[in-house]
N, C-alpha and C positions, 0 to 999 in steps of 0.2 A: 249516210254511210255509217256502217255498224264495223267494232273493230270487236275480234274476236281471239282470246290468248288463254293458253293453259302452261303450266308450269309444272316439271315433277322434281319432286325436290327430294335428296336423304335423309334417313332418321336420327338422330343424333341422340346418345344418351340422356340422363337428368344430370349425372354428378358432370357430363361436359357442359351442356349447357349452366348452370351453376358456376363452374369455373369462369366459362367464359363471360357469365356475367360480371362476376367480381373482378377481372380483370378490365371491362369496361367501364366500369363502377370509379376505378381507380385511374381512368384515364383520362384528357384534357383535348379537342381539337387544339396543336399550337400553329402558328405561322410556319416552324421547321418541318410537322408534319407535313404539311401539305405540298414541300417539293416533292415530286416523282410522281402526282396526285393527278390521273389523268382528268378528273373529276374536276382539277382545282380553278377552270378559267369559266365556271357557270355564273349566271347571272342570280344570283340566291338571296333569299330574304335573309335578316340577322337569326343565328342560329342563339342568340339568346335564351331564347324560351328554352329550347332542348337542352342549353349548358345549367339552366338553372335546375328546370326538371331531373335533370341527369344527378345534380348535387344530391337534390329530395329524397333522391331513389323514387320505389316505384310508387305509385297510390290509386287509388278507387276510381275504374267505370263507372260516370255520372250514371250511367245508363244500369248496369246489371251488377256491379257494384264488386268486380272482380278487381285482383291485385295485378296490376301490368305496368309497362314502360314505356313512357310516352301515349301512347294511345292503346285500343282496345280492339285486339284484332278481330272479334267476332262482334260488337257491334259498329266497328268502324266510324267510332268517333275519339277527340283525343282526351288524358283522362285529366282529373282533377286540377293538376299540377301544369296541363299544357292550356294556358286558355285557348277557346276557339277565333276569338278575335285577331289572336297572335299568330297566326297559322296563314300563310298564304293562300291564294285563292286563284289558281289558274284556268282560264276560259279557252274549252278546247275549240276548231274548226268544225268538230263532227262529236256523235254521240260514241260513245265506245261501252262495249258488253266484255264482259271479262268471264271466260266460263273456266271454274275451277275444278281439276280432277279431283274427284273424292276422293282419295287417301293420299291427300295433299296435306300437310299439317299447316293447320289457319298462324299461327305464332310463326312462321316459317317463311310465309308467301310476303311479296313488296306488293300483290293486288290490292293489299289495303290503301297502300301508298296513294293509288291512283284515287281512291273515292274520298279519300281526306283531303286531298288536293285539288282534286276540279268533284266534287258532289252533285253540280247538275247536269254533267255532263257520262259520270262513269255507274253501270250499273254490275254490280257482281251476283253472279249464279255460282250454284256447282252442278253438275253433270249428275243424276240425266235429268234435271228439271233445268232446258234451255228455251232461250225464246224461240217465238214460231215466228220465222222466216219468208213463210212458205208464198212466194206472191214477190218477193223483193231480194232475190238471188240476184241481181245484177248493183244491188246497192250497197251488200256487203263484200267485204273484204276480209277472208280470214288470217290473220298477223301469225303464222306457224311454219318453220321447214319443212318441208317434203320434195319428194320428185320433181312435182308440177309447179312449184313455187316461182314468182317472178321477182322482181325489184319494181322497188316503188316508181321507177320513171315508167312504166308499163301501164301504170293506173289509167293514162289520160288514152293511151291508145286502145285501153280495154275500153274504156265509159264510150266512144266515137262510135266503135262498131255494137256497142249494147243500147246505147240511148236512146232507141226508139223502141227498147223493150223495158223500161221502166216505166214502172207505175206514175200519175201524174199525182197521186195524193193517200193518204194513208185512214181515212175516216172523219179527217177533219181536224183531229186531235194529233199535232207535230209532236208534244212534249212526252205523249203518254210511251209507258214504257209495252213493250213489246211480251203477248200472253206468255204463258210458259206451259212447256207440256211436254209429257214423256217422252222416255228412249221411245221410239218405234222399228216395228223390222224391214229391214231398208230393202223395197222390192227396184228392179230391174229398174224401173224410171228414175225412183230416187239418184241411182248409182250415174244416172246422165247427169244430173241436177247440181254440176261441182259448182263448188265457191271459186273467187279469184282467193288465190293463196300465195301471201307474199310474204318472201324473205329477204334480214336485211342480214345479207352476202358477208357485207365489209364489216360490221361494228364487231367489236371485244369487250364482254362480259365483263364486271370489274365487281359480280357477286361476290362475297364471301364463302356462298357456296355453292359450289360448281358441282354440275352435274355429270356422275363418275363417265368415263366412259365418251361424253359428249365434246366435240371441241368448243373453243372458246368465243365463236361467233354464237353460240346457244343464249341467249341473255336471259335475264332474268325478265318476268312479267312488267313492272314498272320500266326496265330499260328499254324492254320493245315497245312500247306505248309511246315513249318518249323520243325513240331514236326516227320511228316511222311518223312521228307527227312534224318533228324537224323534216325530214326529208317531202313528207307530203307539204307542207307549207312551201319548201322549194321548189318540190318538183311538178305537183299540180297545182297548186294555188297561184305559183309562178312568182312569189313575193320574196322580197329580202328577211333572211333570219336574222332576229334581233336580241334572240335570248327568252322572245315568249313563254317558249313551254318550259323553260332550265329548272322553275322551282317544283317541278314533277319528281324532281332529284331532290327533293330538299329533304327528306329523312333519309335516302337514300345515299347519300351524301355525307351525311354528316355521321351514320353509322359506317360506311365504309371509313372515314379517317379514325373513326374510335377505333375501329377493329386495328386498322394498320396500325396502331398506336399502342393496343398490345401486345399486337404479337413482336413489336420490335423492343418491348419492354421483356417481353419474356424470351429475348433472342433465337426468335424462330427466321425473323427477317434480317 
């Protein structure tokens, strides 16, 4: 099963962004922070690396050799100052695709979150080069609100009546990732050929940037990866949750209490 999430995110000036750096810059996760922190009872590896990184300020993409914070949101590894050894490593149940809306700003999105944090598991596109599907509609799952949207306790009743129309094998090759290939124009078949699309109802967004307009069950891309893989681990794997997937949140996390740490230093909270 392939999990599928786009995100649209607002534009934000330089001199704000800048502000809001130096205010983060200037700030500390403490123990006091983190009451009211709905965040604060996950299973998380030591944010050391990020409080040291954080001191450093920003420094060089091993990779392309760009100036960033913490990691390198375009080639989605972490930079200089974050070792990779130091980074937790989460192993998901399923493979998950992440397709990003092109005029999505990359510095903006938590997508990266997910490929830092489980790499063999998460693959990121942007639209319109997605992968081809075409043959295994009954195995994906696309993670977005709309109309037809179900909740994840739905998944095992959908798989029951679809299971004898999935595929028994994909080429031979489980690990390879999925072709990629153009928008196309979606004729009359196509428009029968819907995904199961699920939405998760109950969760509250705890982004820093909300999307205008949207209420607050809209989450961010890393939170809907992370809230439907807790509930798929519940609801169809049928297993006890033990905090598996918690350090999915683990930048995620730890930039949300910087941020609340400003803005209550700059008496906006």
């Amino acid at each position: 099963m392939s999990l599928n999430t786009s995100t649209f995110l607002n534009q934000a000036s330089h001199q704000k962004l800048k502000r809001n750096f130096e205010c983060l810059k200037n700030s500390q996760p403490t123990t006091s922070s983190l009451q009211g922190n709905p965040l604060q009872n996950l299973q998380l590896a030591s944010w050391e690396v990020l409080e040291n990184a954080q001191k450093s300020g920003r420094s060089k993409c091993p990779r392309c050799g760009s100036s960033r914070m913490f990691y390198c949101y375009s080639c989605y590894v972490p930079v200089e100052t974050v070792p990779t050894k130091e980074i937790p490593v989460v192993k998901l149940p399923l493979n998950i695709d992440i397709i990003k809306h092109p005029n999505e700003t990359d510095g903006k999105s938590t997508a990266v979150h997910a490929k830092l944090l489980a790499p063999e598991d998460v693959t990121i596109y942007t639209y319109p080069c997605i992968p081809d599907y075409e043959g295994q509609r009954h195995e994906i799952a696309l993670i977005f609100p709309g109309p037809n949207s179900v909740s994840v306790k739905d998944i095992a009743l959908y798989l029951q009546k679809h299971v004898k129309h999935i595929s028994s094998g994909n080429g031979g090759d489980s690990s390879a990732e999925p072709c990629l290939k153009k928008a196309k124009i979606e004729t009359k078949e196509d428009k029968n050929l819907r995904l199961l699309q699920i939405e998760l109802k109950t969760r509250k967004t705890c982004f820093w940037r909300r999307q205008k307009g949207k209420p607050d069950t809209y989450l961010a891309t890393i939170e809907a990866i992370y809230y439907f893989l807790v509930e798929y681990h519940q609801e169809v794997l049928k297993e006890s949750y033990k905090g598996q997937y918690d350090n999915l949140l683990f930048f995620f996390s730890f930039m949300y209490t910087l941020i609340k740490n400003a803005k209550n230093s700059a008496g906006k909270e």
